[in-house]
N, CA, C and O of each residue as an XYZ file, in Angstrom:
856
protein
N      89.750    119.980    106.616
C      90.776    118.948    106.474
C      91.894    119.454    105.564
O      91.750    120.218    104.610
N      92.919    118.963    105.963
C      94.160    119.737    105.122
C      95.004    119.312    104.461
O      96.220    119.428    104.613
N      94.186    118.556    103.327
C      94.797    117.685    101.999
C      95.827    117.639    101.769
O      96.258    116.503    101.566
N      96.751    118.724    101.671
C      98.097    119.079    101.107
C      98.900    118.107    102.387
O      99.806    117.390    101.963
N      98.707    118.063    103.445
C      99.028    117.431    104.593
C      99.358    116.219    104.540
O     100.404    115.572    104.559
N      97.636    115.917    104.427
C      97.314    114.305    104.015
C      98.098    113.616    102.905
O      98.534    112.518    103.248
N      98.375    113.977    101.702
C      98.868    113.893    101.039
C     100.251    113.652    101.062
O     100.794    112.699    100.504
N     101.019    114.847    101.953
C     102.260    114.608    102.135
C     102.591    113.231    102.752
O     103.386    112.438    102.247
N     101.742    112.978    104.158
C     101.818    111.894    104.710
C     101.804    110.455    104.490
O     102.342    109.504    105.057
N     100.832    110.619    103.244
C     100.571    109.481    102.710
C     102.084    109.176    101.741
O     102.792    108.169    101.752
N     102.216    110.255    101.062
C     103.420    109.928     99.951
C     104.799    109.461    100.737
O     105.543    108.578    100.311
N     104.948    109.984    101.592
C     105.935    110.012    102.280
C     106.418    108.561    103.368
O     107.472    108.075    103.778
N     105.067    108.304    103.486
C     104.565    106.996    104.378
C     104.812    105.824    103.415
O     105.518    104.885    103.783
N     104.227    105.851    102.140
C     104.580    104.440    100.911
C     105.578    104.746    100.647
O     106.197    103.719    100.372
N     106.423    105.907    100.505
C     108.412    105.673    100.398
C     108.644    104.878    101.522
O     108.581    103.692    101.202
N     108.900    105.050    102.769
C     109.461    105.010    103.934
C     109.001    103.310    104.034
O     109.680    102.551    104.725
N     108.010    102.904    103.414
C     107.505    101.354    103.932
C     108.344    100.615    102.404
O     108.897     99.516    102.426
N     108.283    101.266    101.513
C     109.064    100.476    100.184
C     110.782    100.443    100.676
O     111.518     99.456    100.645
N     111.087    101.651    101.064
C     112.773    101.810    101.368
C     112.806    100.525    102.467
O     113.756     99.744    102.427
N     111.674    100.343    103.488
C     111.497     99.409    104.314
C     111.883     97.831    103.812
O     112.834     97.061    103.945
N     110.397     97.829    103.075
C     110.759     96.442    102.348
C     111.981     95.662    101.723
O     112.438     94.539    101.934
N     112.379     96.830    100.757
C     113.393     96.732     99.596
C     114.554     95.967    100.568
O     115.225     94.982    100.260
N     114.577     96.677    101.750
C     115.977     96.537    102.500
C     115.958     95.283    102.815
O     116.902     94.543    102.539
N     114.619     94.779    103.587
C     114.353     93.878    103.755
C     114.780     92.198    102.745
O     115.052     91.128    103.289
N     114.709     92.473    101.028
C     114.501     91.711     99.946
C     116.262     91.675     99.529
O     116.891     90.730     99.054
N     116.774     93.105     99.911
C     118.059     93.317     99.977
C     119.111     91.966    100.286
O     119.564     91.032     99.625
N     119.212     92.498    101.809
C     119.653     91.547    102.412
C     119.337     90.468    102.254
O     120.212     89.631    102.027
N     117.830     90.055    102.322
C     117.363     88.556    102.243
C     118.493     87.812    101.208
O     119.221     86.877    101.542
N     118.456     88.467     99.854
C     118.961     88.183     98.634
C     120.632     87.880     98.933
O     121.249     86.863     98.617
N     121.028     88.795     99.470
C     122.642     89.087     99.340
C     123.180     87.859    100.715
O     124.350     87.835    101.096
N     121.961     86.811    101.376
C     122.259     86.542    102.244
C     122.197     84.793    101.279
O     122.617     83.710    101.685
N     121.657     85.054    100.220
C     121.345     83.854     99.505
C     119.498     83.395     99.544
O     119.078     82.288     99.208
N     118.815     84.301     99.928
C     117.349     83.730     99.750
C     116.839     84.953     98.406
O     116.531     86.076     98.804
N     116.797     84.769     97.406
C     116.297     84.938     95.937
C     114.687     85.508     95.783
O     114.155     85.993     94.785
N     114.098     85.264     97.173
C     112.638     84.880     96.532
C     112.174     86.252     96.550
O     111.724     86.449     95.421
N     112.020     87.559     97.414
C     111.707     89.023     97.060
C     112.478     89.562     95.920
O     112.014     90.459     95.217
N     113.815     88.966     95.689
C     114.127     89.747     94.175
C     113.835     88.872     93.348
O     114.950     89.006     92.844
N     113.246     87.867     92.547
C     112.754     87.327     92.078
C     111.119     87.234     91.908
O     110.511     86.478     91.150
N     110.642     88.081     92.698
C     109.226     88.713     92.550
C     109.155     90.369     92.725
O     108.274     91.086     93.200
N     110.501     90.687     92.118
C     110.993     92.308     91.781
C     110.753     93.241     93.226
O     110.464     94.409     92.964
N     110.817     92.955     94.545
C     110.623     93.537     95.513
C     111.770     93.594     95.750
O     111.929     92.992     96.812
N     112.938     94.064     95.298
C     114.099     94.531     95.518
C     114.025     96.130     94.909
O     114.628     96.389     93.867
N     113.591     96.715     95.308
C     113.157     97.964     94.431
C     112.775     99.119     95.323
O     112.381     99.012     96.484
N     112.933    100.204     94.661
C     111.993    101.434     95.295
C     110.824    101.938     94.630
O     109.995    102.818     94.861
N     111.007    101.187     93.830
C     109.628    101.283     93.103
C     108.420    101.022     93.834
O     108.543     99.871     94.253
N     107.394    101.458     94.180
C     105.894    101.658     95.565
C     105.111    100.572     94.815
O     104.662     99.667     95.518
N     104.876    100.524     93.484
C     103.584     99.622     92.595
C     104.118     98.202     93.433
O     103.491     97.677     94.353
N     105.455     97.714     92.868
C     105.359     96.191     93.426
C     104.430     95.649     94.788
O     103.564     94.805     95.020
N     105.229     96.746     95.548
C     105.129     96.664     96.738
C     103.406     96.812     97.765
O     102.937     96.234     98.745
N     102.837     98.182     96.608
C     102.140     98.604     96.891
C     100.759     97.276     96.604
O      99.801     97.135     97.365
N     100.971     96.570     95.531
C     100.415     95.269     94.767
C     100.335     93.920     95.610
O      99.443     93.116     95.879
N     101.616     94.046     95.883
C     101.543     92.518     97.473
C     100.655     93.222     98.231
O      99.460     92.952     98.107
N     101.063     94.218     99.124
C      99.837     94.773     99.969
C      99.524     95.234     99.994
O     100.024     96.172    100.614
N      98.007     95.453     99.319
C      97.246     97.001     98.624
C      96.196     97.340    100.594
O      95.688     98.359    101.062
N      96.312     96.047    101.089
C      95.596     96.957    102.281
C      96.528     97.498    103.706
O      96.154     98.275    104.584
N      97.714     96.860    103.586
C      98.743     97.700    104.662
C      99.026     98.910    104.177
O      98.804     99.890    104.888
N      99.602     99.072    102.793
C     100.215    100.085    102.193
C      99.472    101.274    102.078
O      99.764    102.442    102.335
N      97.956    100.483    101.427
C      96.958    101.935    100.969
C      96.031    101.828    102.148
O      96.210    102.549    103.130
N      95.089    100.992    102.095
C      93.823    101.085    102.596
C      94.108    101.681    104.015
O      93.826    102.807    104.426
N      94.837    100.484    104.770
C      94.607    101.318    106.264
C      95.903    102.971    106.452
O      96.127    103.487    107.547
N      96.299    103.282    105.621
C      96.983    104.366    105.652
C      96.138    105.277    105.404
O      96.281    106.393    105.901
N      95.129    104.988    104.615
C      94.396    106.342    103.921
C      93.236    106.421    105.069
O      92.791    107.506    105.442
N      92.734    105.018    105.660
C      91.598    105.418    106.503
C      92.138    106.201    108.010
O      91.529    106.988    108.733
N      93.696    105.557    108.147
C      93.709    106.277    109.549
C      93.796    107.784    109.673
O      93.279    108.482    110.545
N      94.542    108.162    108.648
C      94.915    109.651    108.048
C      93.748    110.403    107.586
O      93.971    111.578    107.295
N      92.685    110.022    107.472
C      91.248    110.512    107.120
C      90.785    110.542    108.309
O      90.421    111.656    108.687
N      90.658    109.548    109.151
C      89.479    109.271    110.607
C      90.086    110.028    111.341
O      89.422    110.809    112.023
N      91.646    110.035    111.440
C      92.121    111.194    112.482
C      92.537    112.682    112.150
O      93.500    113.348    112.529
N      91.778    112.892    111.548
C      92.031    114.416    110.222
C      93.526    114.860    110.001
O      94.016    115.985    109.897
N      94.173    113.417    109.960
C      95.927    113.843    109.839
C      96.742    113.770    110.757
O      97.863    114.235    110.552
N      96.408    113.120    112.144
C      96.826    113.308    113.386
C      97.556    111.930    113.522
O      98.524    111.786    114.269
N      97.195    111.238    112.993
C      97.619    109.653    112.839
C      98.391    108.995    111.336
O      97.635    109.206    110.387
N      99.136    108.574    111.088
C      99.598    107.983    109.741
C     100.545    106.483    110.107
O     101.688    106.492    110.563
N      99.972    105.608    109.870
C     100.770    104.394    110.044
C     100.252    103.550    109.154
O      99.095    103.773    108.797
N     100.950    102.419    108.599
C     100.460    101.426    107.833
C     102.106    100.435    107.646
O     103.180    100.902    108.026
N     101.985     99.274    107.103
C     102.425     97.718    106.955
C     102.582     97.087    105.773
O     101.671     96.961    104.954
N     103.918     96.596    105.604
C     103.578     95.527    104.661
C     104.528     94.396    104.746
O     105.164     94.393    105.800
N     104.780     93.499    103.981
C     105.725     92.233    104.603
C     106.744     91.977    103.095
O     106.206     92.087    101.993
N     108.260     91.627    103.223
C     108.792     91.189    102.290
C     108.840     89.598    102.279
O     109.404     89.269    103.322
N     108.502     88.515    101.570
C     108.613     87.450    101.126
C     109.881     86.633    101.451
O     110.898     87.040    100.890
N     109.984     85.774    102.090
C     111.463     85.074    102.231
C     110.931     83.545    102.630
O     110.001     83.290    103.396
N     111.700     82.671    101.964
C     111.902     81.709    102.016
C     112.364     80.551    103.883
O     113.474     80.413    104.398
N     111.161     80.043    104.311
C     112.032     80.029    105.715
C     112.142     79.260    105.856
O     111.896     78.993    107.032
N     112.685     77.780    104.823
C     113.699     76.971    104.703
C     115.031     77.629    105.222
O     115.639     77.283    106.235
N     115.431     78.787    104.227
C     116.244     79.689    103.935
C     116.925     79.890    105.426
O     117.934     79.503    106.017
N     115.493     80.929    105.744
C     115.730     81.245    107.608
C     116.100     80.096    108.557
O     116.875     80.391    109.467
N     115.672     78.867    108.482
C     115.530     77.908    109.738
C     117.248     77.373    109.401
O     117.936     76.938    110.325
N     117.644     77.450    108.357
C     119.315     77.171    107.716
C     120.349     77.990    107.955
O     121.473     77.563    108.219
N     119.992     79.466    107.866
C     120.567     80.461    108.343
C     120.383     81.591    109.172
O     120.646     82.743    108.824
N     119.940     81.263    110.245
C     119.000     82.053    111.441
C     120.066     83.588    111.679
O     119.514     84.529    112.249
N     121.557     83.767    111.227
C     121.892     85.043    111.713
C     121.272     85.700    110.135
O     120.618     86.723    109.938
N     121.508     85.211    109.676
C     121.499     86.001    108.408
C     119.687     86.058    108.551
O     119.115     87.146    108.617
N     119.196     85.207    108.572
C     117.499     85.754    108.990
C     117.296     87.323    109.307
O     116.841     88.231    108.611
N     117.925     87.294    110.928
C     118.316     88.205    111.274
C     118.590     88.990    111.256
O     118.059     89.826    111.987
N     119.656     89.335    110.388
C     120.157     91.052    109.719
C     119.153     91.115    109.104
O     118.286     91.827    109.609
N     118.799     90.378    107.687
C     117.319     90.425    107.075
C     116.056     91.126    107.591
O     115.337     91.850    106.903
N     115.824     90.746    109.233
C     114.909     91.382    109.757
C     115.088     92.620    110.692
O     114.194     93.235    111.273
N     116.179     92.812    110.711
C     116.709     94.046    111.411
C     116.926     95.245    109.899
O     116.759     96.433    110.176
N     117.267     94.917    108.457
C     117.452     95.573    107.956
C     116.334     96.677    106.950
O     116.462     97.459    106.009
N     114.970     96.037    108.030
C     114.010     97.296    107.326
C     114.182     98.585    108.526
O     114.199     99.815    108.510
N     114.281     97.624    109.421
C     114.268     98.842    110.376
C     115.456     99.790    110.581
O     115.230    100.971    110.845
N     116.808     99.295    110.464
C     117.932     99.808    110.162
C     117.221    100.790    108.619
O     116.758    101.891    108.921
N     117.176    100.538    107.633
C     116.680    101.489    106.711
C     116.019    102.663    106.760
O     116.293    103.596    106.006
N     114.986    102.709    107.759
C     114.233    103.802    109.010
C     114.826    104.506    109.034
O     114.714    105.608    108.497
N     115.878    103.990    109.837
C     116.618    104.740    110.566
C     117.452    105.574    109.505
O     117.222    106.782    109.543
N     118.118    105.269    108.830
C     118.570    105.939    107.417
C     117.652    107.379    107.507
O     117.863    108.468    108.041
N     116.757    106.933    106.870
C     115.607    108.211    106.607
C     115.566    108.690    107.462
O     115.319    109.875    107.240
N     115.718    108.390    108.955
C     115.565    109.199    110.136
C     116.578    110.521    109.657
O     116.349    111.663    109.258
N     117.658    109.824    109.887
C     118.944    110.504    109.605
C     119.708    111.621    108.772
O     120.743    112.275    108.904
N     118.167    111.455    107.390
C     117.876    112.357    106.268
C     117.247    113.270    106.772
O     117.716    114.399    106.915
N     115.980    112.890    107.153
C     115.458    114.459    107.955
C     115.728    115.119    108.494
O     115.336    116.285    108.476
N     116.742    114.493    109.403
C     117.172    115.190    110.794
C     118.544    116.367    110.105
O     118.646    117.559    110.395
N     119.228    115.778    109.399
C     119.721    116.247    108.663
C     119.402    117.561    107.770
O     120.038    118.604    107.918
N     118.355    117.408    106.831
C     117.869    118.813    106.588
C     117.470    119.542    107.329
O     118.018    120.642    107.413
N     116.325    119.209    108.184
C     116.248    120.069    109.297
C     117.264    120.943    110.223
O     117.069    121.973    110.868
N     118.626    119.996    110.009
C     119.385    120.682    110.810
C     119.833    122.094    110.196
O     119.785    123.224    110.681
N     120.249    121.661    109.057
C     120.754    122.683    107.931
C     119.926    123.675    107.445
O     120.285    124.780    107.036
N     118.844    123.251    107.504
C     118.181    124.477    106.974
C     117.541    125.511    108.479
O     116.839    126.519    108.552
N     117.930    125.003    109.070
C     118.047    125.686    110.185
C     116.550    126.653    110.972
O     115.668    126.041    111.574
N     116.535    127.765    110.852
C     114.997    128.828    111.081
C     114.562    128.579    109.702
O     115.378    128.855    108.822
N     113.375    128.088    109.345
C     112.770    128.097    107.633
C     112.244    129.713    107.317
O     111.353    130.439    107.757
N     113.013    129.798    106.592
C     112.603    131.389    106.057
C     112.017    131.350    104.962
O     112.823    131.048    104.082
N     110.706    131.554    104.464
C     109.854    131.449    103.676
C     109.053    130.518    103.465
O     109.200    129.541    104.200
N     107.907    130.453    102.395
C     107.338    129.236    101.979
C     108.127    127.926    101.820
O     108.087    126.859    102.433
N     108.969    128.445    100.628
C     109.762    127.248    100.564
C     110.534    125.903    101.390
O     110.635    124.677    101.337
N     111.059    127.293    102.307
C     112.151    126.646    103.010
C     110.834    125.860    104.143
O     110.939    124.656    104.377
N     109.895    126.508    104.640
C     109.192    125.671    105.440
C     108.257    124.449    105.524
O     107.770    123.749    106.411
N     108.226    124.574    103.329
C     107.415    123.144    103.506
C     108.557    122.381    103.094
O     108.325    121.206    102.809
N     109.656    122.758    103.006
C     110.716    121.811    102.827
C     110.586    121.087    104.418
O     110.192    119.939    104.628
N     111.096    122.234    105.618
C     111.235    121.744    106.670
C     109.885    120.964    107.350
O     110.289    120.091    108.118
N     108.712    121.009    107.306
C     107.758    120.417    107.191
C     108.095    118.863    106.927
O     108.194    117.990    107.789
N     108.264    118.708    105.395
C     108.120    117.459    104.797
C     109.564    116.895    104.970
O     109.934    116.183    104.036
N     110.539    117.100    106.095
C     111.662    116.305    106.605
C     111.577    115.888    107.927
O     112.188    115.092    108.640
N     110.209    117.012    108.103
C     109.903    116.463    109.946
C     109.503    115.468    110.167
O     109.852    114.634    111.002
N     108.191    115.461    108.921
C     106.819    113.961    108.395
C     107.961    112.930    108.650
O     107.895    112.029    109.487
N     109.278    113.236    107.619
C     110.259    112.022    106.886
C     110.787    111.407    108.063
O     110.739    110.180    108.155
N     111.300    112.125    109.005
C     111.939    111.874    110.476
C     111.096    111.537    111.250
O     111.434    110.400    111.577
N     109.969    111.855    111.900
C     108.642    111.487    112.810
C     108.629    110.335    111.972
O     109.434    109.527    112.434
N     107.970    109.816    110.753
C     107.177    108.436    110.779
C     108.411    107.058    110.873
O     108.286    105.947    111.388
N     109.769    107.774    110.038
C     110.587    106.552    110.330
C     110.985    106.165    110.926
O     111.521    105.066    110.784
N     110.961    107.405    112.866
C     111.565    106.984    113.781
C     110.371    106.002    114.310
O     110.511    105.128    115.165
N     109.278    106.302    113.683
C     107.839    105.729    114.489
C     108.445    104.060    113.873
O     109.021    103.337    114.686
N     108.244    103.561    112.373
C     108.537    102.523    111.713
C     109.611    101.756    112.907
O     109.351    100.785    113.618
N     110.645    102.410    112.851
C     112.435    102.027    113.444
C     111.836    101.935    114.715
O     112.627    101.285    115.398
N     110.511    102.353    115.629
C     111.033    101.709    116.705
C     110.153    100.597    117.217
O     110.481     99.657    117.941
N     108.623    100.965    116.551
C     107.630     99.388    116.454
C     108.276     98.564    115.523
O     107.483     97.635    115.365
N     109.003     98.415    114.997
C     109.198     97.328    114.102
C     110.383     96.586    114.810
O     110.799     95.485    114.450
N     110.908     97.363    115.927
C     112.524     96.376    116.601
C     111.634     95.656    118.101
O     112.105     94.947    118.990
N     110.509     96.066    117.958
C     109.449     95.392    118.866
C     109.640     94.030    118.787
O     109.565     93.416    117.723
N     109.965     93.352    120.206
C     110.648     91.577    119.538
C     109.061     90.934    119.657
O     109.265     89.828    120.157
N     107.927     91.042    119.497
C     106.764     90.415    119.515
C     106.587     90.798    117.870
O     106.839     91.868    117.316
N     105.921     89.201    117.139
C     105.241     89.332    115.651
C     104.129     90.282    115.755
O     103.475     90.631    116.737
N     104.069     90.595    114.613
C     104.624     90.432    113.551
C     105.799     91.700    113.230
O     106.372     91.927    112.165
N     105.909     92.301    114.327
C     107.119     92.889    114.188
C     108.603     92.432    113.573
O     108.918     91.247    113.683
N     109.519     93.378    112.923
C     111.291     92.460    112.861
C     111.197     92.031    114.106
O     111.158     90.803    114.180
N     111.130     92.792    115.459
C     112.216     92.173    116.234
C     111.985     90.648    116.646
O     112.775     89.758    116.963
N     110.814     90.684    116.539
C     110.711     89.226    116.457
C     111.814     88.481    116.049
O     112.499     87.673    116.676
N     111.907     89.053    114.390
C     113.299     88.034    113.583
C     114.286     88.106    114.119
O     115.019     87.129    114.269
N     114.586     89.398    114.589
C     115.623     89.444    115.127
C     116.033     88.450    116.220
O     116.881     87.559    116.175
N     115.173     88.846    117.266
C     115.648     87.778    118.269
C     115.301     86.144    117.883
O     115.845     85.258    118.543
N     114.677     85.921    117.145
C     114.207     84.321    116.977
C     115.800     83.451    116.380
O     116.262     82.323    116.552
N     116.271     84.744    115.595
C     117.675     84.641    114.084
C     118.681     84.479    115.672
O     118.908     83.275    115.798
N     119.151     85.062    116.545
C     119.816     85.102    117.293
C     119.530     84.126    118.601
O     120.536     83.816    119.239
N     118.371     83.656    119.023
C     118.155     83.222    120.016
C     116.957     82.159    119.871
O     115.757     82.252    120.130
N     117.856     80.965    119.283
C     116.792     80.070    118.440
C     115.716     79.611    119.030
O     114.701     79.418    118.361
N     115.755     79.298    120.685
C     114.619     79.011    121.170
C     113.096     79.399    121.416
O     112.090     78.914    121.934
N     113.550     80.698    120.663
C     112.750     82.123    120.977
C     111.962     81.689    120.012
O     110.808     81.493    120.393
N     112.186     81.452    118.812
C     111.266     80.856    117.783
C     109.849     80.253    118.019
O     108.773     80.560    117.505
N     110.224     79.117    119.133
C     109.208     78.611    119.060
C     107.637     79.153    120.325
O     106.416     79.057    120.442
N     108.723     79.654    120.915
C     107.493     80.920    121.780
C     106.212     81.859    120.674
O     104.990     81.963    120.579
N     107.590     82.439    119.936
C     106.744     83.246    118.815
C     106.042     82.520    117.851
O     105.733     83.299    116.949
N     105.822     81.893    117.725
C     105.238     80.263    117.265
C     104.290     80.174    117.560
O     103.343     80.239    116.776
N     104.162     79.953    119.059
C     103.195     79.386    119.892
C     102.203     80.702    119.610
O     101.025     80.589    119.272
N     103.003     82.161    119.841
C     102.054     83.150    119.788
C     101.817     83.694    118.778
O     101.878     84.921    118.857
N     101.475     83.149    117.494
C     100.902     83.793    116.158
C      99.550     82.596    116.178
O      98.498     83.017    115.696
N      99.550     81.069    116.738
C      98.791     80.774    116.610
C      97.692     81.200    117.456
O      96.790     80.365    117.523
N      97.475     82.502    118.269
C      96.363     83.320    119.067
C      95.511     83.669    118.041
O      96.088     84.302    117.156
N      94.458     83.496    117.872
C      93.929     84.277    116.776
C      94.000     85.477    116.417
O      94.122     85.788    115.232
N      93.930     86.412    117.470
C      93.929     88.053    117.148
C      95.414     88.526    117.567
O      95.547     89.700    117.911
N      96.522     87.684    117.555
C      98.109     88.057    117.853
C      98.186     89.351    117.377
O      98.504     90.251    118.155
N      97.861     89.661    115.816
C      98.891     91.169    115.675
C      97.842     92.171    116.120
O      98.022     93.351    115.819
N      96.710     91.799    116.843
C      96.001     92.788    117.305
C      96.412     93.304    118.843
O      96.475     94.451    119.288
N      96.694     91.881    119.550
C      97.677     92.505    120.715
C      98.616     93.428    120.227
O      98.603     94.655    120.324
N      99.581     92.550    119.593
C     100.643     92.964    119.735
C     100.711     94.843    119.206
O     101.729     95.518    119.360
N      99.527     95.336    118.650
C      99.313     96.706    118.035
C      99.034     97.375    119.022
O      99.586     98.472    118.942
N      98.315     97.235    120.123
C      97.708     96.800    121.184
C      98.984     97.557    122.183
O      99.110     98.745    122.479
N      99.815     96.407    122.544
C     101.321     96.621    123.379
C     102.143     97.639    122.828
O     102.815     98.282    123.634
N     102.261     98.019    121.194
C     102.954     98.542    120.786
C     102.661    100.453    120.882
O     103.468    101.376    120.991
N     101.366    100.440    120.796
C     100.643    101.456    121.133
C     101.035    101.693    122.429
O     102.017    102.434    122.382
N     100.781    101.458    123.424
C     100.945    101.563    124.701
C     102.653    101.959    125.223
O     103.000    102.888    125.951
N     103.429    101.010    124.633
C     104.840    101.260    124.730
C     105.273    102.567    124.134
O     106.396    102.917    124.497
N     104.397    103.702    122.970
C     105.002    104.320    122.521
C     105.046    105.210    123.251
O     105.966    105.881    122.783
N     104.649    105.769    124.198
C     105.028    106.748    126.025
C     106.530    106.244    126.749
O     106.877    106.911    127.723
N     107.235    105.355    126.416
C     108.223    104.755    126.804
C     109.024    104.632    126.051
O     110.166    104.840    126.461
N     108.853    104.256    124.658
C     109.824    104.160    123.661
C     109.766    105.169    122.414
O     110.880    105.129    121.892
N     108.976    106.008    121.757
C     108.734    106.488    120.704
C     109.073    108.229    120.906
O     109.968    108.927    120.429
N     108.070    108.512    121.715
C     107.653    109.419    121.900
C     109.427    110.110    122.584
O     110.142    110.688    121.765
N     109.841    109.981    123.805
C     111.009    110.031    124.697
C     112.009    110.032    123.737
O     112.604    111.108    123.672
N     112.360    109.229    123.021
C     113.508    109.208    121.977
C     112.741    110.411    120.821
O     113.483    111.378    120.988
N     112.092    110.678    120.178
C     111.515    111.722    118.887
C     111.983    113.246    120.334
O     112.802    114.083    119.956
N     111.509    113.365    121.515
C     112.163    114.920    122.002
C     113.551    114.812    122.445
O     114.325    115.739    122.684
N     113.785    113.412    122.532
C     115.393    113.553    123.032
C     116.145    114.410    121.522
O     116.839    115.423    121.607
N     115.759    113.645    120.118
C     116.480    113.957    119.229
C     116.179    115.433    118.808
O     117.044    116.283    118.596
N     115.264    115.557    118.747
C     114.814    117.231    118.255
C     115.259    118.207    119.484
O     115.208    119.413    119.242
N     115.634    117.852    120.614
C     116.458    119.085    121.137
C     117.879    119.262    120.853
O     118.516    120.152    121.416
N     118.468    118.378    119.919
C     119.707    118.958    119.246
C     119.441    119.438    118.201
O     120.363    119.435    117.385
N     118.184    120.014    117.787
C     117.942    120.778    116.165
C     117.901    122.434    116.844
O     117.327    122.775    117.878
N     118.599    123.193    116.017
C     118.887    124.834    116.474
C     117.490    125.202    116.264
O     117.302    126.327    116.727
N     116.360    124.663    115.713
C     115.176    125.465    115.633
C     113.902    123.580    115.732
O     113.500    122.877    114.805
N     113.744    123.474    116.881
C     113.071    121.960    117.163
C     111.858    122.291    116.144
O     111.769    123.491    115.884
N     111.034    121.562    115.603
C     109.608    121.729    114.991
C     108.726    121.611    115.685
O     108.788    120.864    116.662
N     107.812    122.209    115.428
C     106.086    122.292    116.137
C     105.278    121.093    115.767
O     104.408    121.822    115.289
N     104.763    119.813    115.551
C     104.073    119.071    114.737
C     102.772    119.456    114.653
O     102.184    119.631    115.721
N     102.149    119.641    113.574
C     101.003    120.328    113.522
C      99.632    119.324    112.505
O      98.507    119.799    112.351
């Protein structure tokens, strides 16, 4: 097993879900709902975050990344909002829930970025640099594109519910399923042959040296 790996993945995985959140508490805030920065989840700081959800953040990150000897890294967590707030201001909901995943995408944009620049990795250095921008780019495009998934507990849910009020009460109807976010992990899995996967080789054939994932 190849710790140094694991490790990366994991560290790299609780940034990418805090930059997530934060964005999330961001907007909420700047939209007029108080309640994630007022329980300090406006932050990049991992503890807050990591503290609301010690089993999205840690637990199932560390077991999937263990059970699949590194082949797998995903994990969850939720920012706090007021949905008085939401049912009052459904666009602004909206950006709110589009803006973890917009944040993703950010980080996408970082990796892709070094990677570009640093071009053939010549040496140690340069290759666990390029390495640990591939992790940075692979998991946030993974985050950015299950999370614009319009089924809960996904954003896109918010998204479309904030924009298309009737939609609300569908997604409504379907959280009261008992095992909902197990489908919906379920569908999301399945969609990633269609959506994940197709977009991650579209983008890496504009890199002068694509990466191997290993």
């Amino acid at each position: 097993m190849d710790w140094e790996k694991l490790i990366t993945l994991f560290l790299v995985l609780i940034f990418s879900l805090t930059f997530h959140e934060a964005a999330h508490g961001l907007f909420a805030w700047l939209g007029g709902d108080r309640t994630a920065k007022d329980k300090g989840l406006v932050t990049l700081n991992p503890i807050p975050h990591m503290r609301r959800e010690p089993i999205g953040m840690v637990l199932i990150p560390i077991a999937i990344l263990v059970f699949s000897d590194g082949k797998a890294c995903f994990g969850g967590a939720s920012a706090p909002i007021d949905p008085y707030w939401a049912a009052r201001h459904p666009k602004r909901a909206a950006l709110m829930s589009a803006a973890g995943p917009l944040a993703n995408v950010v980080l996408v944009a970082v990796g892709f970025a070094i990677m570009y620049f640093i071009g053939k990795p010549d040496g140690d250095a340069e290759g666990t640099l390029f390495d640990t921008a591939h992790i940075i780019f692979l998991l946030n495009l993974l985050l950015a594109i299950i999370n614009l998934l319009p089924l809960p507990p996904f954003d896109g849910a918010g998204v479309v519910s904030g924009l298309i009020p009737f939609t609300g009460r569908l997604f409504s109807a379907y959280t009261k399923i008992p095992p909902y976010w197990i489908i919906s992990m379920v569908v999301a899995y399945m969609a990633m042959n269609y959506t994940f996967w197709p977009t991650y080789f579209q983008i890496i054939e504009w890199l002068p040296y694509p990466p191997t994932y290993r």
